[in-house]
C-alpha positions in Angstrom: 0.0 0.0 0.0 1.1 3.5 -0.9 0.2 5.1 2.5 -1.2 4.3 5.7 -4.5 3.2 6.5 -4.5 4.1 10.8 -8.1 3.5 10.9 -7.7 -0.4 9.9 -4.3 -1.0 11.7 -3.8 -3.8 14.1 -3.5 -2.9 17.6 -1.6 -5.4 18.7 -1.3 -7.1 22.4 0.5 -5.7 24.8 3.3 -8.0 26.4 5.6 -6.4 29.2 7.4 -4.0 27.4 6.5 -5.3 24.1 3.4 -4.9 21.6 2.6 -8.6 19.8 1.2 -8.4 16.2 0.2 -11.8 15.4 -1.1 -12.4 11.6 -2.4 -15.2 9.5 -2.6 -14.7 6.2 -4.1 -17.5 3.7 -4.1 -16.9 -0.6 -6.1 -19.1 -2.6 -5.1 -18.4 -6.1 -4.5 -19.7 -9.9 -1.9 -19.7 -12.9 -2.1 -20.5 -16.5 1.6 -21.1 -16.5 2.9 -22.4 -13.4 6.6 -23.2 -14.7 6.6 -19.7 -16.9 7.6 -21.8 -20.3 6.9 -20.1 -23.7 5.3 -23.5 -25.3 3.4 -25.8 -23.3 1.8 -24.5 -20.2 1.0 -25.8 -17.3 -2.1 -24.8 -15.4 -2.8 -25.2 -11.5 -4.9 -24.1 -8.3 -2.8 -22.4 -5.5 -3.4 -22.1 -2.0 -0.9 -20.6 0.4 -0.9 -20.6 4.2 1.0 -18.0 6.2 0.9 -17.6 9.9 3.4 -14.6 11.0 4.4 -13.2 14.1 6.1 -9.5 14.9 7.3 -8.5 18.7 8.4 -4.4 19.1 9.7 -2.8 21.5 7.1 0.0 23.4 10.7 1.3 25.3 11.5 5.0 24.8 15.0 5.5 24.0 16.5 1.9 22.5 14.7 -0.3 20.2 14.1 -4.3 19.7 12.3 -5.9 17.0 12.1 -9.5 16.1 9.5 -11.6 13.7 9.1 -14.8 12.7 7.1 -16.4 9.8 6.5 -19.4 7.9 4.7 -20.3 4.5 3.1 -23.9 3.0 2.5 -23.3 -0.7 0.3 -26.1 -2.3 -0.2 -26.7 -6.2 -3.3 -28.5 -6.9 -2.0 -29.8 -10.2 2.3 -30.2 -9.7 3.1 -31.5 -6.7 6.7 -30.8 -7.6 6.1 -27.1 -7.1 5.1 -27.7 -3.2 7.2 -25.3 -0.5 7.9 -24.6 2.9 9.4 -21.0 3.2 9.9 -19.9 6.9 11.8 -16.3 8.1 13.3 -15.1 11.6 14.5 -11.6 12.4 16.3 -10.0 15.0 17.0 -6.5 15.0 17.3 -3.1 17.3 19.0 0.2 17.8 21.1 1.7 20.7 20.5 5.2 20.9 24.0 6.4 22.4 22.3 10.3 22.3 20.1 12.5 20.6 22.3 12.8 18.2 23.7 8.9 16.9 22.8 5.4 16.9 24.0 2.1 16.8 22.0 -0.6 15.0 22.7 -4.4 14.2 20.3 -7.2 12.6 20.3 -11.1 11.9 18.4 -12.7 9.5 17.6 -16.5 8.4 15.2 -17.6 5.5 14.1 -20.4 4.0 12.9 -19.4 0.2 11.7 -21.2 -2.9 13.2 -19.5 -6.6 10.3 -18.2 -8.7 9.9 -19.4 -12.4 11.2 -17.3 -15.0 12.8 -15.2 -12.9 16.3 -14.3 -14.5 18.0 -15.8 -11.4 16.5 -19.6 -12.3 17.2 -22.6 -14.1 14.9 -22.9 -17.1 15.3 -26.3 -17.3 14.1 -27.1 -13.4 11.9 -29.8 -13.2 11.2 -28.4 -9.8 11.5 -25.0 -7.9 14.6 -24.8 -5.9 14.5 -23.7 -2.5 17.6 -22.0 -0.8 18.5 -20.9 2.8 20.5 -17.3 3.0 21.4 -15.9 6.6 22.6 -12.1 7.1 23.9 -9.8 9.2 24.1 -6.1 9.1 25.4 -3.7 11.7 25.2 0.5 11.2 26.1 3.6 12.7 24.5 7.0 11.9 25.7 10.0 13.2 24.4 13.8 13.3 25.5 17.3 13.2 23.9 20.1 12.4 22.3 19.7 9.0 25.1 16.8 8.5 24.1 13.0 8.9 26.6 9.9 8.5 25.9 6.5 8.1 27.8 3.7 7.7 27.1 -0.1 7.3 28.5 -3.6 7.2 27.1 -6.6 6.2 27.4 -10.3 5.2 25.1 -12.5 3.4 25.4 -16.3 2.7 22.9 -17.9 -0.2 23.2 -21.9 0.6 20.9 -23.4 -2.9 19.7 -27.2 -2.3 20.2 -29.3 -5.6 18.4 -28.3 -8.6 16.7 -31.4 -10.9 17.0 -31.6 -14.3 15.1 -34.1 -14.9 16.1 -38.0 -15.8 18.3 -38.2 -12.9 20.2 -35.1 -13.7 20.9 -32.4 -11.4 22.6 -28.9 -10.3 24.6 -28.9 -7.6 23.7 -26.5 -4.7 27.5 -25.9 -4.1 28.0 -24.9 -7.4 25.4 -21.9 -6.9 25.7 -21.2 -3.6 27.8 -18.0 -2.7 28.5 -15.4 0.2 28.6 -11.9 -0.2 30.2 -9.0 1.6 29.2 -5.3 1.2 30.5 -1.7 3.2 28.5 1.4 2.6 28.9 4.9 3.6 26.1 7.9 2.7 26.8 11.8 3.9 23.9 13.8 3.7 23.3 17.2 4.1 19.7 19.1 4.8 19.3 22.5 2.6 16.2 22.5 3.9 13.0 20.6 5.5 12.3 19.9 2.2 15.3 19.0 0.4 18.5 17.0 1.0 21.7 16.5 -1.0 23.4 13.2 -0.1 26.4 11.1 -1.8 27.4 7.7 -1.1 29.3 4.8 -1.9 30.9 1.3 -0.9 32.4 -1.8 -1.9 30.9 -5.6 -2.5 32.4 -8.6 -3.1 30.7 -11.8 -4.1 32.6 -15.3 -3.1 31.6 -18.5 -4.4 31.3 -21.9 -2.7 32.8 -23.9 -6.3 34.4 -20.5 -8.1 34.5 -22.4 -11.0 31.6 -22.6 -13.6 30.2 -20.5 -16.7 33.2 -21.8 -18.4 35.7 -19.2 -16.5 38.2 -20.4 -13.9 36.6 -18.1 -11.3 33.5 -16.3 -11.0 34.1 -14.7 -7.9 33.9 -10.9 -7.8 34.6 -7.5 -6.2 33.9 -3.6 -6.8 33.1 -0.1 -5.8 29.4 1.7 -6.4 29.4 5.3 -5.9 26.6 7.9 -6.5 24.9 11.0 -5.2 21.4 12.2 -5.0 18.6 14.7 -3.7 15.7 13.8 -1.2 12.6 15.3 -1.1 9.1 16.1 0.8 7.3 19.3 -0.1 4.7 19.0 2.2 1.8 16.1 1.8 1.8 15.9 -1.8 5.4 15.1 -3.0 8.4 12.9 -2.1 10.7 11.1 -3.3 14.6 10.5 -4.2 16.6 10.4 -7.6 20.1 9.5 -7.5 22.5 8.9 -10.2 26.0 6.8 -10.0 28.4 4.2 -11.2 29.1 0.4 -10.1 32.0 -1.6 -11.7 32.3 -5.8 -10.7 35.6 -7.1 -11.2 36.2 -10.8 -11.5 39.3 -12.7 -10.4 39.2 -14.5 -14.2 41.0 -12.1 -16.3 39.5 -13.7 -19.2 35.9 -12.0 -18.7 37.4 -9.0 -16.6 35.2 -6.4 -15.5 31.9 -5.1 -15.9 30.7 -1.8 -15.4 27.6 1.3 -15.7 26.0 4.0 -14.9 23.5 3.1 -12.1 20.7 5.2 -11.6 17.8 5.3 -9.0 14.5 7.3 -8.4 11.1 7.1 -6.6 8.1 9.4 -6.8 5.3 9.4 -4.3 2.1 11.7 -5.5 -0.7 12.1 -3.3 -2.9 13.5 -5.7 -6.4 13.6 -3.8 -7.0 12.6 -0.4 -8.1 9.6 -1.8 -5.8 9.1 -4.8 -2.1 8.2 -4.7 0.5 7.9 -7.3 3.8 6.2 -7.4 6.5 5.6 -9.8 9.8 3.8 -9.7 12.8 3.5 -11.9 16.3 1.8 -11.3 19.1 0.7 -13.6 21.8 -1.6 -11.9 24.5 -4.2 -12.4 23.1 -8.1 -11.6 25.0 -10.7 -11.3 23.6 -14.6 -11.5 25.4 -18.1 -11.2 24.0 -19.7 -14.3 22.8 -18.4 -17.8 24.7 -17.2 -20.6 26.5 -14.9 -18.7 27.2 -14.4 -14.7 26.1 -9.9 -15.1 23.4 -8.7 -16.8 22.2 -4.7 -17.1 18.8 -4.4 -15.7 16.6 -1.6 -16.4 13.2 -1.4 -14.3 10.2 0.8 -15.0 7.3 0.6 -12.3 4.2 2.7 -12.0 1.3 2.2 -9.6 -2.2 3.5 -8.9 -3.6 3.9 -5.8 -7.7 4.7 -4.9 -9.6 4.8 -1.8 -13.1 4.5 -3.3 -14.7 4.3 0.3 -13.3 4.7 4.0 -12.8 0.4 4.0 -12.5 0.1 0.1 -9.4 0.2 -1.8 -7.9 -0.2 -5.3 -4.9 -0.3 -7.2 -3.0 -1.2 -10.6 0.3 -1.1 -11.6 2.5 -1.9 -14.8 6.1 -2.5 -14.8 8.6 -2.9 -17.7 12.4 -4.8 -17.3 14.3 -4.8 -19.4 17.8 -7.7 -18.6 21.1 -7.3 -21.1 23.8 -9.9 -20.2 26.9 -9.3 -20.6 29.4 -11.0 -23.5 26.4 -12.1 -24.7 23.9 -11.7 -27.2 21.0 -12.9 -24.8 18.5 -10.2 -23.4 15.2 -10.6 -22.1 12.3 -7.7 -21.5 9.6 -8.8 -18.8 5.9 -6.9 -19.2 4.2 -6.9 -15.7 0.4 -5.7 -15.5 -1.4 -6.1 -12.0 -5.4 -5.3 -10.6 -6.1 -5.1 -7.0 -9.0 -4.6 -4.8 -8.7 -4.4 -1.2 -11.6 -4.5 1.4 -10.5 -3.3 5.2 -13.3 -5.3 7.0 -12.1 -4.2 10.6 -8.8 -3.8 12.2 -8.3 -7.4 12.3 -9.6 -8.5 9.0 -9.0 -7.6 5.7 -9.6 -9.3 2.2 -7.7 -8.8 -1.0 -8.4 -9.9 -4.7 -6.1 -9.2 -7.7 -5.0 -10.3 -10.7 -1.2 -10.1 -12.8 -0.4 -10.8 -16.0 3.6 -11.1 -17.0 5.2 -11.8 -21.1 8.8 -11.8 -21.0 10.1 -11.7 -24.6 13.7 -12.5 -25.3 16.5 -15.1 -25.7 16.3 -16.3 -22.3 
């Protein structure tokens, strides 16, 4: 949702010094193309049931947050497509003054790959889940109309086997990879409404099996840089644009490095009251373990459409446009994403949602 609906918010139960948002949530759906193939589809029913779980802190200096949640996906007509997804968190800040903050998070998930998403095996006979644990830790400092932040953080993507079909098979080691990131942003306030802000940081990417995609290693590290404007003017606007550059070196000479201008940006329009606009747009290095090529460019359009037809009635479309170009490679793909919503706020403990999305992707892979 664009904004926030107070009136239909959860209130939570109140434990010690915490507040307990417990939530169910259960999807009955369908798909004319279950495993996303251009010949040949595959229809099924979907149901999906997710019970979820949120404890934060009511304290009034420091913060604590943590969550868990867990998801059984069901296919009615591929059994083969049946998950169990499941997500802990664990995060807070120490407030040291008024003025900076210390902040730290951990994270484990269990998660399933989608079909036809770039990052897939097309030839899957089965969705492949993965585990992927992380840590972050921050820092942000004030002065003035100055603010600092820097952060740390560590990611580890552990892929279970993927089948191919007639006894063939992926090995998880040979996707699964650990990544390692250090970010720094200075910002400066001209004024309430607008802020100036550069940043930049390093990444590295570390493979289990550094071998594959016919190079001797795939492993990878490089800068990102870039520098931006914030903005708020009043209710009706905000939003952020930012321009930079990101360059991935690999430790095979062969393919050697890839690089681009990056670019990032985000409108919010509250038209009406009632009415709410939002548009999106990023352009950014990828890289991927298997496909033609281990980087693609991607180049993301989204737009949205927000309405509030009646205090407990809602609706919304969108349309998105990607656009993937792999790198020493003649492959590219462009994805077409169109999406209907309707939401209807029942009470503060009930809510009930129907929508519908189409998706074409066009291309060589």
């Amino acid at each position: 949702m664009m904004r926030a609906y107070p009136d239909y918010q959860a209130p939570g139960m109140s434990v010690g010094g915490f507040t307990l948002f417990p939530r169910l949530v259960t999807d009955f759906g369908y798909s004319d193309n279950i495993y996303a193939r251009p010949t040949a589809p595959k229809a099924s029913a979907i149901g999906t049931i997710a019970p979820e779980a949120v404890l934060r802190s009511n304290w009034s200096r420091h913060t604590l947050d943590a969550s868990a949640r867990a998801e059984a996906k069901r296919y009615a007509s591929a059994k083969d497509e049946n998950a169990e997804n499941y997500r802990f968190s664990l995060g807070g800040g120490l407030n040291i003054d008024s003025e900076s903050q210390l902040t730290a998070a951990i994270l484990r998930e269990r998660l399933s790959e989608l079909r036809g998403d770039p990052d897939t095996l097309n030839r899957a006979t089965e969705a492949t889940s993965y585990d992927t644990s992380r840590g972050e830790v921050g820092y942000s400092q004030t002065s003035g109309r100055f603010n600092i932040r820097l952060r740390g953080n560590v990611q580890d993507f552990e892929f279970q086997p993927t089948p191919l079909g007639e006894g063939r098979q992926v090995s998880g080691d040979e996707r699964s990879y650990m990544t390692y990131g250090a970010f720094g942003r200075l910002s400066y306030e001209l004024n309430p409404d607008f802020t100036l802000f550069s940043e930049g940081g390093w990444r590295a990417r570390r493979y289990d099996r550094p071998a594959g995609n016919g190079l001797k290693s795939r492993d990878s590290t490089g800068p990102e840089v870039g520098g931006g404007v914030n903005f708020a003017l009043s209710a009706l606007w905000s939003g952020e644009i930012a321009l930079g550059y990101a360059e991935r070196n690999l430790d095979d000479a062969n393919f050697g490095s890839v690089s681009a201008m990056t670019a990032r940006a985000q409108l919010l329009w509250n038209v009406t009251r009632a009415t709410s606009l939002r548009a999106q747009a990023l352009r950014g290095i990828n890289e991927v373990a298997v496909g033609p090529s281990i980087a693609y460019l991607s180049t993301t359009y989204w737009f949205g459409l927000e309405h509030q037809l009646q205090s407990d009635l809602l609706i919304g479309a969108n349309v998105s446009t990607r656009y993937l170009d792999y790198e020493r490679s003649r492959d590219a793909a462009d994805i077409l994403s169109v999406g209907a919503r309707a939401t209807w706020f029942i009470n503060r403990s009930f809510q009930a949602q129907a929508e519908v999305n189409f998706s074409r992707r066009d291309g060589t892979q």
